[in-house]
N, C-alpha and C positions, 0 to 999 in steps of 0.2 A: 213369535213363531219359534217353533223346537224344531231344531235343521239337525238331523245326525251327518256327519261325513264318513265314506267309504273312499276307503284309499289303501294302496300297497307301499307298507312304507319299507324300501330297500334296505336299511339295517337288517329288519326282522327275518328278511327273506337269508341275506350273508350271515347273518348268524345262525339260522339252518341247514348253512353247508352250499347254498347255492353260490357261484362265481358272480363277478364282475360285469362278463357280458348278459349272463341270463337276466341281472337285475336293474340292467342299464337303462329301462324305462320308468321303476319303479321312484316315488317319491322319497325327497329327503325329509327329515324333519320340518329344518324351517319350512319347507312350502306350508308344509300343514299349519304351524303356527302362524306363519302369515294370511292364511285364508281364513282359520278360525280369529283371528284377529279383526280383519274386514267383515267378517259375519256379523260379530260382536258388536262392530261400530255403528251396524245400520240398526240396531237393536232388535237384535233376535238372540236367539240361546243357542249353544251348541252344543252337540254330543257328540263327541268320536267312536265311530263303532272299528273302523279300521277295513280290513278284506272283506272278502266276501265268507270264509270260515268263519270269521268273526260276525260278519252280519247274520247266516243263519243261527248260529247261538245267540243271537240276541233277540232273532224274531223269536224264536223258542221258551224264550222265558218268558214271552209277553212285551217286548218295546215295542216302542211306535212312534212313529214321527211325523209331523208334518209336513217335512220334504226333506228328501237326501241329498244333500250335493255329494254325487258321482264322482271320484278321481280314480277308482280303480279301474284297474289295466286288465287283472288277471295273468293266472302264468300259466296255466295250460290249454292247448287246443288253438284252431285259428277263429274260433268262437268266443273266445276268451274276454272280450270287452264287453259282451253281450249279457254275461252273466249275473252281476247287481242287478242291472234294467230288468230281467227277466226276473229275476225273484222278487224284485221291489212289486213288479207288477201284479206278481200273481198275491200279494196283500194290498193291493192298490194303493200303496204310497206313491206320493208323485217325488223324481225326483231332475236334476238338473240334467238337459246334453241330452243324448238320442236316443231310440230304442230302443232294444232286443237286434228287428230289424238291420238297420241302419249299421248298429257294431259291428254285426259278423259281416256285413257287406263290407263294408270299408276297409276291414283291415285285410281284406284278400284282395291285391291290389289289381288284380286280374280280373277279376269279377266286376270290379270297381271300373277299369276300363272300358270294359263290355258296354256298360249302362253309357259311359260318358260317352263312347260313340255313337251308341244308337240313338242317343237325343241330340247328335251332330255339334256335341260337342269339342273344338278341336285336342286331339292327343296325339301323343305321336303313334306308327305302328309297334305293334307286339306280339309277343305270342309267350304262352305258358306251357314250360317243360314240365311236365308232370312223369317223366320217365323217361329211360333211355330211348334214345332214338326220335323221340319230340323235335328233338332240336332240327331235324332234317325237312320239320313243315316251317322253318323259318324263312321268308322266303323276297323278304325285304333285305337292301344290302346294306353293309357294314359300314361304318362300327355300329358296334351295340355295346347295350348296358346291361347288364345284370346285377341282379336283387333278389334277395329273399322275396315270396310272394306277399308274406305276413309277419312282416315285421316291422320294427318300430325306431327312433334314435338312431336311423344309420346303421341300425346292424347288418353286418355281412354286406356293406357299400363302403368302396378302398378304390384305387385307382385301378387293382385287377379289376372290378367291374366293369372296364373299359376294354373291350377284344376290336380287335381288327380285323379278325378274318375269320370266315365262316366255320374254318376245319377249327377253331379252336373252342366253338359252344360247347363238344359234346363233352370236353374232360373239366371244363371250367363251372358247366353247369349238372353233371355230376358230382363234382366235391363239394359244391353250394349244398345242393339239394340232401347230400351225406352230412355236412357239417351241422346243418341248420332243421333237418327231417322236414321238410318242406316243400312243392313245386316252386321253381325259380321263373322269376319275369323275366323276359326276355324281350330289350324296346331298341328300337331306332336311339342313337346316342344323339343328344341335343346337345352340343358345343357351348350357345349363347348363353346370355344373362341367364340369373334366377331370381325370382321372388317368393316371398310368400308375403299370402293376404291375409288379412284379418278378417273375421265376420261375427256377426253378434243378431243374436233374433232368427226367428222362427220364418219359414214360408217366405208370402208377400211382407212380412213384417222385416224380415233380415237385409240385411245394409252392410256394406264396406264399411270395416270400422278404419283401415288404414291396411298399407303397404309397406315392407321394407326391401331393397334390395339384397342376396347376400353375395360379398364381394370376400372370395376368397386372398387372403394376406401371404406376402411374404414368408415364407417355412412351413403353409399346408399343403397339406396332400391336394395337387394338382388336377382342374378340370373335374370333379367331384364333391359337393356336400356329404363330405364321408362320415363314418362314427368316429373317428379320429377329430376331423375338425369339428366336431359339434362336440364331441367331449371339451376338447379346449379350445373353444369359443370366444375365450376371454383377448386369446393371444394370435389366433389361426383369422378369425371372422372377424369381417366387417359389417356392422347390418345399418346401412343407411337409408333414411326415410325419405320415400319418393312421393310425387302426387301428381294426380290424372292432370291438374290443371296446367302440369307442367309441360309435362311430355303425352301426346299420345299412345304411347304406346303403352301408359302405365293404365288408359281408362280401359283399351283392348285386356288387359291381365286382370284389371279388377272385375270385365263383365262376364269373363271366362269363368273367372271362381264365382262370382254369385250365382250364376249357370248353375254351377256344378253342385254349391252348395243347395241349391233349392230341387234341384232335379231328383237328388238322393236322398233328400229328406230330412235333410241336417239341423241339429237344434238347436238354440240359444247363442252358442258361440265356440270359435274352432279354428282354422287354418284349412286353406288351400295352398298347396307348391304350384309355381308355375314355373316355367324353364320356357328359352326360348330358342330356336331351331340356329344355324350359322348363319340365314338370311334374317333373323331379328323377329321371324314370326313366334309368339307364346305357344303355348301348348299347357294340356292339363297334366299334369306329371301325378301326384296321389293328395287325398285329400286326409285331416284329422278331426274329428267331431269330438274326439277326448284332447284336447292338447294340454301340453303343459304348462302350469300356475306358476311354478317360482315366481317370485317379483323382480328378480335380476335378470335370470339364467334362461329363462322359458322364450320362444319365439313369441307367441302372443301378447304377454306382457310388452317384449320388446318393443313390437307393432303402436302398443299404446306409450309407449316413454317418448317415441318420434311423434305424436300428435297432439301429447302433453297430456294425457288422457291418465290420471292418475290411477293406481292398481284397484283404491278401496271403490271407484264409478264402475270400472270393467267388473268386480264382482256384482257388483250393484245390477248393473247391466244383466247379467246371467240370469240373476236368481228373479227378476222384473221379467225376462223372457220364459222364464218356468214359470212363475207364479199366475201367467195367465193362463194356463193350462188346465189349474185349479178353480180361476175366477170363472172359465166357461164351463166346466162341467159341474161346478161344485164342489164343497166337502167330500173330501176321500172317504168311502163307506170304511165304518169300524166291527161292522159285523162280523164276523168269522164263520163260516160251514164245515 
């Protein structure tokens, strides 16, 4: 099978003149070579087409693929995850991870909220400034967190995201919303543990692939999964692998994200955050249906090194959840209109 990959690889963007935090979600090299590596192994072919600019110049000249595995982010708009999926589609290549759909929902974490309540999902409360003076229908008490709505890696999440008191939303989440050109979230601050889930497969097919705790170390930035401590992760974070058999409360977090993963429509394979309140109850914190592949540095991967789950199965695993996709509808039409 001829897999192209779509990816934004962050050299290319920094050597464009974009900074540090704009491209802080984007891939490094090795990822890419280590995922066209694992491609490789299961014996398929690859092709690097790169962005999405890169991908319409290549549908342009005539490519074609049998299925794209998806890493691109996109850099502009809160639509911006949506945009491979959406052009794949409309040439009906199938390719890996979620739809059109599914993207733009997810990454506006407010929206993403909305859904996970009304299917009684537990989250905590919120509300979304979208302008000045928002902040005065917040009406839950303090603390609270604040976040970009649509953002990714911890950006614009530091221990200032952490307010104490109600008079300090309106300047805190005006400089957010100025810094970042974004409406700001605005949640009930959850104190307790944090995890994140692993998940793999489709619908009723998707499954816990595993759980890690993340236990903030000695010299990070306190009470927060900040961009700070995910950049240095290596030094700040602890990620220890938990499991439902052990403790209860980890089967409560893993049923929470499968919930969430299924409810929203999530594909193949991805993460759930879960945080848990100061009485130890979980809650749905944001979910990722694009996560990150590194084989060291990525949460996901991580997930699978705690369950011994070696990286070249996890790809395995993805592209076995897309490819039924194709086995139920059939060959991708090559016709063009």
């Amino acid at each position: 099978m001829k897999i192209g990959l779509t990816y934004d690889l962050r050299s290319d963007y920094l050597a464009a003149g974009y900074d540090e935090l704009e491209t802080a979600e984007f891939d490094r090299e090795d990822t890419i070579d280590a995922l066209e590596t694992a491609i490789r192994g299961l014996g398929h072919t690859t092709d690097r087409i790169g962005n999405v600019r890169r991908l319409i110049e290549r549908l342009t000249r005539g490519n074609r693929w049998d299925l794209v595995f998806n890493l691109a982010e996109g850099m502009n708009g809160i639509g911006r995850e949506a945009q491979v999926p959406a052009i794949l589609d409309v040439y009906n290549i199938p390719y890996t991870f979620s739809d059109p759909l599914v993207m733009s929902l997810t990454l506006h974490k407010g929206m993403t909220k909305r859904i996970i309540r009304d299917a009684k999902i537990p989250t905590s409360e919120f509300w979304v400034v979208e302008k000045e003076g928002d902040e005065r229908s917040v009406t839950f008490p303090p603390p609270y967190f604040i976040k970009p709505v649509a953002e990714g890696t911890g950006k614009g999440v530091s221990p200032h995201s952490i307010l104490h008191h109600h008079r300090d939303l309106a300047s805190a989440c005006g400089a957010m919303g100025d810094s970042y050109n974004q409406p700001v979230l605005v949640e009930r601050y959850l104190s307790g543990r944090e995890f994140t889930v692993g998940i793999i497969g489709t619908g009723a097919d998707a499954e816990v692939l595993g759980t890690v705790e993340v236990i903030l170390l000695a010299g990070a930035e306190a009470g927060v999964y900040s961009y700070v401590n995910k950049a240095r992760c290596e030094d700040l974070v602890q990620y220890r692998s938990v499991r439902s058999s052990e403790e209860p409360l980890i089967q409560k977090t893993e049923d929470i994200a499968l919930n969430a993963w299924q409810v929203l429509g999530c594909r193949d394979g991805g993460r759930v955050d879960i945080r848990c309140d100061e009485a130890g109850q979980p809650y749905f914190l944001e979910i990722n249906p694009l996560a990150g592949l590194h084989p060291d540095h990525s949460d996901l991967p991580i997930i699978c090194k705690g369950i011994l789950l070696p990286y070249e199965v996890l790809i395995e695993r993805i592209l076995a959840s897309a490819l039924k996709r194709i086995d139920r509808h059939g060959p991708p039409k090559r016709k063009e209109t």
